[in-house]
C-alpha positions in Angstrom: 77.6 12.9 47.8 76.2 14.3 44.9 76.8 17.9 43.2 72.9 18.5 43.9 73.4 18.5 47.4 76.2 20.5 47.4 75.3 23.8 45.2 73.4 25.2 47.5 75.8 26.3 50.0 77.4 28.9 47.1 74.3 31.4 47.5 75.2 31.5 51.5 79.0 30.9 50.6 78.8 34.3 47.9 76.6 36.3 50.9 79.2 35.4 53.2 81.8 36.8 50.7 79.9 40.1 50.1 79.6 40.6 53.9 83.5 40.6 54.8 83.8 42.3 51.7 81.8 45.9 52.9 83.2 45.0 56.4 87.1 45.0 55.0 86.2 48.2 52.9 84.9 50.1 56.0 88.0 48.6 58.0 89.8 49.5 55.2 88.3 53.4 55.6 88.9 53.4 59.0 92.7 52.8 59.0 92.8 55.2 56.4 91.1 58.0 58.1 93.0 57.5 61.9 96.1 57.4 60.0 95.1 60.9 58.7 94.0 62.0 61.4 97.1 60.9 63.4 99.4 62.4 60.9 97.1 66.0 61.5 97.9 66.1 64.7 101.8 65.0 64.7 100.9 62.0 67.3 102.8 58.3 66.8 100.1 56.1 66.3 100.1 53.0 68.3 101.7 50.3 66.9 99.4 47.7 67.1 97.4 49.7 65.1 99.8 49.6 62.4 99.6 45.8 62.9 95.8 45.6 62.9 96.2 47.3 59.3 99.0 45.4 58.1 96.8 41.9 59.2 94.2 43.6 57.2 96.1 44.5 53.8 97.4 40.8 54.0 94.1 39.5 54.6 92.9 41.0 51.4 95.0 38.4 49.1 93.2 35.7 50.0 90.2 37.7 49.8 90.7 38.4 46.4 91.8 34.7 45.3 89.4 33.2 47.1 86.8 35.7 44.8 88.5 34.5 41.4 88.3 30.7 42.4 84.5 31.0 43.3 83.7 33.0 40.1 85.7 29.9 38.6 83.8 27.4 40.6 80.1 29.3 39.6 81.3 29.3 35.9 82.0 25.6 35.8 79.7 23.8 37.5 77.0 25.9 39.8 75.5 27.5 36.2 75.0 24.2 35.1 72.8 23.4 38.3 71.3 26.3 39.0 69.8 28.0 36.4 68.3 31.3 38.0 71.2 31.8 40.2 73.3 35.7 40.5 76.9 35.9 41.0 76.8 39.3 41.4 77.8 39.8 44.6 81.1 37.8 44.0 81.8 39.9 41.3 81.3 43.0 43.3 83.3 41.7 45.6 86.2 41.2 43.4 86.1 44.5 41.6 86.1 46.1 45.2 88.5 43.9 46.8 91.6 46.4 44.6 90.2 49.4 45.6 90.3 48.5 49.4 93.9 47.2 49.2 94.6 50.8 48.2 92.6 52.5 50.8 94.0 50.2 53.6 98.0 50.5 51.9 97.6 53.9 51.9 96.2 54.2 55.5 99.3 52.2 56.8 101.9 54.8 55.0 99.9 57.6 57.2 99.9 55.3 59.7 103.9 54.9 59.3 104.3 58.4 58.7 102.6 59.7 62.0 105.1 57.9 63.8 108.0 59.9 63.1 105.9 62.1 65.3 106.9 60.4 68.6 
């Protein structure tokens, strides 16, 4: 198999990327907010919510990895192919990537914290 035939899976490969990207940022958001709202109204929140967004903050390491290997991958031997192509949205994705771990870390501490509630 030639590299030809292979390069132009990265396009759908870095949309792909971007996608769970935005989706584990809004995740990310939303364990942060029930986590606040659970600790405003002194109720334990369930624990397999506190799972859900402990799955979620690990899932975010190979998230990240995965990010710095395809920027890696695109600098070494997609430019080479494909002249006009973007890495943009891998890039995006990697700066963002940090700034969701906190969101979601910080949404399973409120998490954890609302259930000294119960």
């Amino acid at each position: 198999m030639n590299s030809t035939h292979q390069q132009p899976k990265f396009p759908k490969v870095q949309n792909v990327y971007f996608l769970a990207t935005w989706v584990m940022l809004l995740l990310s958001i939303l364990m942060y907010g029930l986590g606040y709202l659970f600790v405003k109204s002194v109720t334990a929140a369930p624990e397999i919510l506190l799972y859900l967004a402990t799955v979620l903050l690990y899932y975010h390491i190979p998230h990240f990895i995965f990010g710095i290997g395809s920027l890696i991958y695109y600098m070494r031997k997609v430019r080479k192919v494909i002249k006009n192509s973007k890495i943009y949205k891998t890039v995006i994705g990697i700066l963002v990537s940090p700034i969701s771990i906190i969101i979601c870390y910080i949404g399973i501490l409120l998490l954890g914290l609302s259930s000294c509630a119960g």
